[in-house]
C-alpha positions, 0 to 999 in steps of 0.5 A, spaced: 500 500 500 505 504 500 504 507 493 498 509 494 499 513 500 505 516 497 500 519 491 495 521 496 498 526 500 502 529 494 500 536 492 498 538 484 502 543 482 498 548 477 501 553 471 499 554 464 502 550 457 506 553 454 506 553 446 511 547 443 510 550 434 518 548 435 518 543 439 519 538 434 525 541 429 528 535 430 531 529 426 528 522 428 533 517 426 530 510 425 534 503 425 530 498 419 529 491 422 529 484 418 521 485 415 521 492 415 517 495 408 518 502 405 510 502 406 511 499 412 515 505 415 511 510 411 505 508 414 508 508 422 513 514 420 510 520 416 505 524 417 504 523 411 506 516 408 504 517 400 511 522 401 515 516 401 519 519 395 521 525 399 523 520 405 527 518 400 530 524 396 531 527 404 536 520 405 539 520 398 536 513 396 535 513 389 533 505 388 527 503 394 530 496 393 536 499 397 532 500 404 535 494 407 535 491 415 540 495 419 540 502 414 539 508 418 534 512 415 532 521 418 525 523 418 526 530 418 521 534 423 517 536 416 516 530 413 515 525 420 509 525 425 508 529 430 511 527 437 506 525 442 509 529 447 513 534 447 518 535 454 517 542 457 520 542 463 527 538 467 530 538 473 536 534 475 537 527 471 533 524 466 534 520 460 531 518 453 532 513 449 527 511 442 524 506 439 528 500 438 535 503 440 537 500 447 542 507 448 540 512 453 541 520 452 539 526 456 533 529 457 533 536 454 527 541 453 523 540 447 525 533 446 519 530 442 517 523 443 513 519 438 511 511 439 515 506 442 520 512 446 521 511 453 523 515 458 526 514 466 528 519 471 533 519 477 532 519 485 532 527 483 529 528 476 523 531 474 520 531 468 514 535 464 511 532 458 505 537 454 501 533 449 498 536 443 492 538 446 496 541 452 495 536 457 500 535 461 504 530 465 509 531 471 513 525 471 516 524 478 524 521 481 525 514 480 519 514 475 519 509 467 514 511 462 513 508 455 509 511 449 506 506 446 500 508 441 498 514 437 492 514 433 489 521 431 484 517 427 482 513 433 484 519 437 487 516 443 494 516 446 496 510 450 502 511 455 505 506 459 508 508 467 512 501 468 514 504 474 514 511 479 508 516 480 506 522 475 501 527 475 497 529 470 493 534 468 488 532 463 484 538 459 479 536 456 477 531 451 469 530 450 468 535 445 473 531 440 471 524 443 478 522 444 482 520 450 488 518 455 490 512 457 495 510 461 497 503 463 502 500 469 503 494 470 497 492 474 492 496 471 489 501 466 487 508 466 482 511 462 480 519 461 477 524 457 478 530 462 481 530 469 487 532 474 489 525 478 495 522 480 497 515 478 503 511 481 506 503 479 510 499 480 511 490 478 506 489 483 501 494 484 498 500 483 495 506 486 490 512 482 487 519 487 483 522 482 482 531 483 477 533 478 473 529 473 473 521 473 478 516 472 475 509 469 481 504 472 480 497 469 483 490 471 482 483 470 475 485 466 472 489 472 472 496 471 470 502 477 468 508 475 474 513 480 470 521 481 473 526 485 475 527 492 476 518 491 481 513 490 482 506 488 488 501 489 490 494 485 494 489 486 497 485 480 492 479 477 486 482 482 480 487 480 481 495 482 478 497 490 472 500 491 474 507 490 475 510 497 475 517 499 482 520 500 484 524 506 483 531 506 489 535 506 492 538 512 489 545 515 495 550 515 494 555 520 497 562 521 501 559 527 504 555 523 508 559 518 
């Protein structure tokens, strides 16, 4: 139960988006792997996958049938899709690695991430992720998060915190009709529109929800989590029955 006291009594720290235009004004370099198509990498790469030709031109390829396993391609931020979420801020020491390379480099403001990115963040470190509808996503130390899915024809976003805590910020999403999920180990998170807290860890997993509504589901058995309530999952067993979480403690003028 440790994760889910340390989420409840943690504060929800509030301040604007900022604007990201330029953001993503950067290089994605990608590695090809044995079964990997022009069309496939098309389709999961480019904005725009009937740009292919210029994929190629911007690489200096002239023949497609040279796109090999184990060629490094550069897909310019004109060209690529649009990064799911976009670092906005950064305090101590946090690294990032993307899809399909296992070497780690250091987080920096305005890093885009796209699908299969993961991030970590050490004892101390914190990261802020703004997505494209300006929720946010305050990582917290100690914390490991994957970005699994972006489908703007489904409009859903999927993340995965394999470990740690964050926070989010969630503006809301009702009126175009996608959503947020996040997942952990344990369970999965499903929102529209809400400020919650969310904690994991390989065995268990804790949400407090602040504003709006979380769906948490796990073992087929979803609860509906309102303002003001709580719930906990353990891996391999249904969510809690939301409780109410703790009031925060009155600060008096003695006290400062």
């Amino acid at each position: 139960m440790k994760y889910v006291y340390a989420i409840l009594f943690a504060g929800v720290l509030s301040y604007g988006p900022v604007a990201a235009d330029d953001a993503a004004d950067k290089l994605q370099v990608i590695e090809l792997k044995r079964g990997d198509t022009l069309s496939k990498i098309s389709k999961k790469y480019l904005e725009d996958p009937s740009q292919w030709p210029a994929l190629l031109k911007y690489n200096k390829i002239a023949n497609p049938n040279l796109i090999q396993p184990g060629l490094k391609l550069k897909v310019p931020a004109n060209l690529g899709k649009k990064p799911a979420a976009v670092v906005i801020f950064k305090s101590g020491k946090a690294q990032f690695a993307r899809a399909q390379e296992s070497t780690w480099k250091e987080v920096f403001i305005k890093l885009g991430l796209f699908a299969e990115d993961q991030v970590r963040t050490g004892a101390l470190a914190s990261v802020h992720l703004q997505l494209s509808n300006m929720t946010i996503l305050r990582l917290q130390p100690e914390s490991y998060i994957i970005v699994n899915k972006v489908d703007k024809n489904a409009k859903e976003t999927i993340f995965t915190l394999q470990q740690g805590r964050l926070q989010a910020q969630v503006e809301s999403m009702k009126k175009t009709g996608g959503q947020l999920v996040l997942r952990t180990p344990a369970a999965v998170a499903a929102v529209r529109g809400t400020v919650f807290e969310l904690s994991a860890s390989d065995k268990e997993s804790g949400l407090a929800c602040h504003e709006g509504q979380v769906d948490v589901s796990a073992q087929k058995v979803t609860v509906q989590v309102p303002q003001g309530m709580g719930t906990f999952v353990e891996k391999g067993k249904p969510p809690m029955k939301p409780f109410a979480l703790p009031k925060p403690p009155e600060i008096s003028a003695s006290d400062i």
